[in-house]
N, C-alpha and C positions, 0 to 999 in steps of 0.2 A: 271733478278733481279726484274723487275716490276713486276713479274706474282708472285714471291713469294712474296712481298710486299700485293698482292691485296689477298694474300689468306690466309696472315694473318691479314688483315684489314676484311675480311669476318668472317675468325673465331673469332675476338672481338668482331665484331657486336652480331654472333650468341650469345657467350657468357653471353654479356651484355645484350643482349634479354631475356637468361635464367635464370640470376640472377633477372631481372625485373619481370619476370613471375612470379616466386617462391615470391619473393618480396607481389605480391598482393593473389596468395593464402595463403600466410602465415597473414597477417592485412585485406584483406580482404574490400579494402576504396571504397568506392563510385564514380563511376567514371562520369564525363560528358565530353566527347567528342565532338570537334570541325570539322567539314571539308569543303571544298570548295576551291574553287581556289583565291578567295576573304573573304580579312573579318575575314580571321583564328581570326588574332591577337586584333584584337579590341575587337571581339564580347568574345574571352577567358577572356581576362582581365576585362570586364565590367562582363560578369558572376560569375565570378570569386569574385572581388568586391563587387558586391552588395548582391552573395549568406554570404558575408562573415559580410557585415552588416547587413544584416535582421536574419540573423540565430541565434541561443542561441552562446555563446562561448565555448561549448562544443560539439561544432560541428566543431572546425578549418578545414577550405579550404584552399587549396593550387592548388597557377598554379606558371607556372616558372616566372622569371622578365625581362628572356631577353626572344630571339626568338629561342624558344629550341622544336624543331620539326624533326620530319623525323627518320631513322634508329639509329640514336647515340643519339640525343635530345630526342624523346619519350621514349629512354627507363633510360637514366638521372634525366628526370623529374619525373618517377614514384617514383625514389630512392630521391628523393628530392636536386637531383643536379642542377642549372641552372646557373652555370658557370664553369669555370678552368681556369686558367692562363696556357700560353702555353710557358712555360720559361726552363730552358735546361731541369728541371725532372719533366717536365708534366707528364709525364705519369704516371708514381712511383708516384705522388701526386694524380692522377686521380684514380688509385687502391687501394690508402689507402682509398679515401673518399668515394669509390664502397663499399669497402670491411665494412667499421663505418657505414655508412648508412642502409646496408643491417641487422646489430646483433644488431642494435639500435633500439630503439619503434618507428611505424611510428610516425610523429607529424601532420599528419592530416588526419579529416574522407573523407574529398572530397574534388580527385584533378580534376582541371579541364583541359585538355589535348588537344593540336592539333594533331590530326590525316591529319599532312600533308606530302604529299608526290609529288617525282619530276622524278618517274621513276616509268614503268607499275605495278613491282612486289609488294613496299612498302609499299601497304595496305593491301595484307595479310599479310605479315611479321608483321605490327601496333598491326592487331588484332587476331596473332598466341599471342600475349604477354597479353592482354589484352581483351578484349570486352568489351563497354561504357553500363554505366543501361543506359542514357541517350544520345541520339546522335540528333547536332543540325547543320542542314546544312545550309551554310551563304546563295552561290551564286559560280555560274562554269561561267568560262572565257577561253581567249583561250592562256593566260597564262600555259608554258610548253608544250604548243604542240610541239615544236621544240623538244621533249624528248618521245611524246607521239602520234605523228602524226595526233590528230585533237583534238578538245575542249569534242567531244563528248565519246571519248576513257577517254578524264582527271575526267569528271564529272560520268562516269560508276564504275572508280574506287575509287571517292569520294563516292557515292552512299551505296559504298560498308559497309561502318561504320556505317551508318543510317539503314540499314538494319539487321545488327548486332546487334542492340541496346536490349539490355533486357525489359525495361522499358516504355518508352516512346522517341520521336523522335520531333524534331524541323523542319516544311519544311517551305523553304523561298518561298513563292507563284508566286512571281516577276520571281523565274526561271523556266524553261522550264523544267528543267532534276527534279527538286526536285516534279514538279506537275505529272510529269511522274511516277514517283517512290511512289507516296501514294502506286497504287497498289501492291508492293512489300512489302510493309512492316507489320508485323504481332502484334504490339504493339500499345498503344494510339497514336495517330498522332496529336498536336498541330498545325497549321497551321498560318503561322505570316505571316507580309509585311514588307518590307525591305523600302518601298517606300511612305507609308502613309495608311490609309484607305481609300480604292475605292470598299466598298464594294457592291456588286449587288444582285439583287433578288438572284440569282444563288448560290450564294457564302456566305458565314460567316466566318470571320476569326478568331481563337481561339484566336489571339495576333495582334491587329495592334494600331497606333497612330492617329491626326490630331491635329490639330489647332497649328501647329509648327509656331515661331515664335525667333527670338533672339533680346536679349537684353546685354548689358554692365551692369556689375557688377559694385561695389562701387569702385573699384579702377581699371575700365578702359576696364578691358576684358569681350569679347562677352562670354552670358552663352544662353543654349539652354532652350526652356520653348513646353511641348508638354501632351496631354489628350492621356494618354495608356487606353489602355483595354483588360483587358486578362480577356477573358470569358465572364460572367456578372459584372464582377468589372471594375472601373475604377479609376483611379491615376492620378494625376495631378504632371510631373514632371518638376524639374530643375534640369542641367545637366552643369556642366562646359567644357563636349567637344562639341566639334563641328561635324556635317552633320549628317542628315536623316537617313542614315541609322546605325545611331548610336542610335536611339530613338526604330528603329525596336529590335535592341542586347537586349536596358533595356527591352522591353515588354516583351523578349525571359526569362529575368533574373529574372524578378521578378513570373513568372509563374513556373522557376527551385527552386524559393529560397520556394514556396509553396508548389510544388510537395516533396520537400525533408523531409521540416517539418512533412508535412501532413502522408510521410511517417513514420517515426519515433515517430511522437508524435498525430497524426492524427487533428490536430491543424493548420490553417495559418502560414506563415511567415508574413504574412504582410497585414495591415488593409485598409480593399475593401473603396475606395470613399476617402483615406487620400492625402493630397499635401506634396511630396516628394522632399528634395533637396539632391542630389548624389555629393561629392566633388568625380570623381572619377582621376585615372591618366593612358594614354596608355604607351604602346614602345615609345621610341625615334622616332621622323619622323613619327608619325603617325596623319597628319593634325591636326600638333602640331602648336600654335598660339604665333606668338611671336612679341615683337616692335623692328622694325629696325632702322638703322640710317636715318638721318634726316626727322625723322616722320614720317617715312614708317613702313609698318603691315607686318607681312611674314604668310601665309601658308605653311607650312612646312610639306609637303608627300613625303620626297624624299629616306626611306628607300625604296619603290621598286614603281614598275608600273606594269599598265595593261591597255588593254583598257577600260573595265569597270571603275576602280578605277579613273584612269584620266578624264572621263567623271561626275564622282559623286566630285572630288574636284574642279573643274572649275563650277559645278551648287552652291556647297558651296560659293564657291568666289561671285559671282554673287549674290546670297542669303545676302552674311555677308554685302555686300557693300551698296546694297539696304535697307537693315534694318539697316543698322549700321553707315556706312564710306560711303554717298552718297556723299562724295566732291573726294572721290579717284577716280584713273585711276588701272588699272588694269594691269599686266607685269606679262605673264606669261611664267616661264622656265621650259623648257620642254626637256628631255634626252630619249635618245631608250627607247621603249618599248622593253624586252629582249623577248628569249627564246619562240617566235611567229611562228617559224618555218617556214614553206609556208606561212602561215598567215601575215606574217611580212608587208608585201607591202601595201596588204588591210587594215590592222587594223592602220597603219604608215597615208595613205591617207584621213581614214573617220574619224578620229581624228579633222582635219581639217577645217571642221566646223563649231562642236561646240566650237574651237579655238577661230575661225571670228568672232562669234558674240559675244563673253565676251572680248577677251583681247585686250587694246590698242594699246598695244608692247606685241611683240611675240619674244623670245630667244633661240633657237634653238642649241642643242649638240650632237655630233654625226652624225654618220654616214646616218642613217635610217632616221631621222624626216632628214637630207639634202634633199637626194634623193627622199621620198615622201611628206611625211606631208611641205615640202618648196613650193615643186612644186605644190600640190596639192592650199595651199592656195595663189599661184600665179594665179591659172588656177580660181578657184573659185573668182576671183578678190579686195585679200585682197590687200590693200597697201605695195607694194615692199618695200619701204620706211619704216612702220613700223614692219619689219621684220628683224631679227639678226639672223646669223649662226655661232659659235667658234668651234673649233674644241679643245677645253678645259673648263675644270670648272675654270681656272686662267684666260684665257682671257674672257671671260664671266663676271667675278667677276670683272673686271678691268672696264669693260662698263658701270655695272649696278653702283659701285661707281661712275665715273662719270658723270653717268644721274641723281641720286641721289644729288649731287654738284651743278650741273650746271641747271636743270628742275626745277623749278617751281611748277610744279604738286607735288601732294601727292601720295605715291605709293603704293598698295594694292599687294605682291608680293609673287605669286604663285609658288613654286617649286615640279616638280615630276618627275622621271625616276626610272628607273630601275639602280639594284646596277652592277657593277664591268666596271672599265676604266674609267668611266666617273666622278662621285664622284659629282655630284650636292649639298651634303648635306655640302659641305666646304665652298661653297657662303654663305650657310644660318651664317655659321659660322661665317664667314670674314664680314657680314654686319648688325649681331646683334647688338642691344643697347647699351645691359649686358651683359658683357662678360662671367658672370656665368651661362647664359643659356646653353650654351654650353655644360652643360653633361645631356641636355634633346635634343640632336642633337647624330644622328646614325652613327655609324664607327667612335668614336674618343676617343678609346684606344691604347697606346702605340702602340701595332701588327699593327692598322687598320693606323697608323700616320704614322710607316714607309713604311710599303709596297705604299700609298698614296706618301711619298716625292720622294722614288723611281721613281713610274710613271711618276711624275710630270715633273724628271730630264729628264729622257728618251724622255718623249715628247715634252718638248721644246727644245728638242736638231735635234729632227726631224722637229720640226717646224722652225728653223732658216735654216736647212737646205734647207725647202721648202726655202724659204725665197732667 
């Protein structure tokens, strides 16, 4: 029964692949694709974004609003699908809105698309559907090795899209595989930094930043402030989200929101040497900033992990505190790193760290950061003492309220893992201010609430039993 199941779930996919093909030769939209193992989603939505402010309005862009990627998400988003409700006649609802989408007028010239994938084949199948005029790679991790058997297998089949590109291509310089790959590719090649401008005799970079710096806005919250340059132009921008390499996305943005124009009307989008402020907004959990209870801050990365990513929000924290909240302490919860495969041990233990030297209290979920990243910063001689391990995101949550209650300190509280079992994004929930933040927190639709109480049952029914 499962083998016929999976072979009609292949034949939708193909399907829906075909109806998405015909879809774009038929309108014919402009496409910019995203890829990398990090960053898909940020750097989409800020592209996204800002191409959609600088442009004329008769140029509507379109990217999805939730995380609609891979074999059934990339070919949704083309159709300008980026939901469904999964309730008894999803499906029948899901082919009516295939079926309207498809005889409908597109309603935009440029969508901007993650070319993500979680399994070796899924990047030809992306670009059997499509091919990007523009492809912009973030940064490769060793996120899905566990699917792909090393980091360097994940980033040849990211690679893959960039090199596909009609038009012109984004390489993040900061990675290895993307500085590898210039010589692959047969189009303009922009060359940006994810990490700042370091730039050397050797080197010019088509798009990088400096003089980053944050500050608190008029009512409380940290906003970013940093000098881009793409090309010979430079910008002076402000930015309501937060980390580095979110300043690297805008350089990448405003160089796409000029190439477009330039194409079409051989004109700027946007005037060289001007001071820009972006209100812009990401995914849910995407080092999302929010006020916790009793006067606590939260960084909020807890829709997924990597080791890259977990290293870039813990230099954020350390960043925000220092320029910002120099009276807080820092507590940071931390859940597996998934889908690491052999990798898991190593990437678990050198995490470790740069743990020790940001956070004051360290909280620990899961199985993997027990057995290495614990041991690891027992061995590197962090304080046993300021160390927590739950084997839940409820008892966890129960600690941190009453250290919150009973501590004195101010607390600056970092969350990130990786998604499924664990469910870190529920603390963030359970110890928000405002309780209407809450549908800017990841997994907290009806599907995602029950499947979560279930768990929840199950394992504190296992845990009394340990007991």
């Amino acid at each position: 029964m499962s083998r016929v199941l999976a072979w009609f779930r292949l034949v939708g996919i193909r399907l829906l692949g075909a109806i998405a093909r015909k879809y774009c030769v038929k309108h014919r939209p402009y496409i910019i694709g995203v890829s990398g193992s990090v960053g898909k989603s940020s750097c989409r939505m800020i592209v996204a974004q800002l191409c959609s402010q600088l442009l004329p309005s008769h140029y509507p862009v379109w990217t999805p609003q939730s995380n609609f990627n891979g074999e059934i998400g990339f070919s949704l988003s083309i159709l300008g699908i980026d939901s469904f409700d999964q309730s008894r006649w999803w499906y029948t609802v899901l082919c009516y809105r295939i079926i309207k989408a498809y005889i409908s007028p597109c309603p935009y010239r440029v969508a901007v698309l993650e070319y993500g994938v979680d399994t070796p084949w899924e990047m030809d199948f992306l670009l059997s559907i499509v091919k990007p005029h523009i492809g912009i790679f973030t940064k490769s991790d060793a996120v899905h090795s566990e699917q792909f058997g090393n980091p360097q297998r994940i980033a040849t089949d990211d690679i893959k899209m960039v090199t596909a590109a009609k038009r012109a291509v984004f390489l993040n310089m900061d990675d290895t595989y993307a500085r590898q790959a210039q010589n692959l590719v047969n189009v303009d090649i922009f060359r940006y930094k994810s990490t700042g401008n370091e730039q050397t005799n050797e080197t010019v970079y088509d798009c990088s930043w400096d003089e980053y710096r944050v500050s608190l806005d008029d009512s409380g919250l940290p906003q970013a402030h940093a000098r881009i340059s793409v090309k010979s132009f430079t910008y002076y921008v402000r930015i309501n989200l937060l980390g580095k390499e979110t300043m690297g996305y805008v350089s990448v943005a405003l160089a796409c929101a000029d190439l477009l124009l330039f194409h079409w009307e051989k004109k700027l989008a946007t005037d060289p040497n001007a001071e820009y402020s972006f209100h812009l907004t990401n995914l849910p959990s995407r080092l999302t900033f929010f006020h916790g209870k009793k006067s606590s801050l939260i960084l909020d990365s807890s829709y997924n992990a990597s080791p890259y990513s977990v290293r870039s929000i813990l230099d954020t924290a350390y960043f925000l505190r220092s320029e910002c909240y120099p009276g807080y302490n820092i507590l940071v919860v931390l859940g597996d790193m998934r889908e690491l495969g052999t990798f898991s041990q190593a990437e678990h233990r050198k995490i470790a760290a740069p743990l020790s030297m940001i956070a004051n209290k360290i909280i620990l979920v899961g199985q993997e950061t027990k057995k290495y990243t614990l041991d690891e910063l027992i061995k590197i001689g962090y304080p046993e003492s300021s160390i927590f391990h739950f084997g839940t995101s409820v008892l966890a949550r129960d600690f941190i309220l009453s250290l919150l209650d009973q501590d004195d300190h101010r607390w600056l509280i970092v969350v990130k893992w990786s998604q499924n079992t664990i469910f870190l994004e529920d603390i963030v929930v359970w110890i928000l201010a405002n309780p209407l933040d809450q549908s800017l927190v990841c997994r907290q639709n009806m599907s995602w609430i029950k499947k979560k109480q279930q768990f929840y049952a199950d394992a504190m029914k296992g845990y009394d039993k340990k007991i």
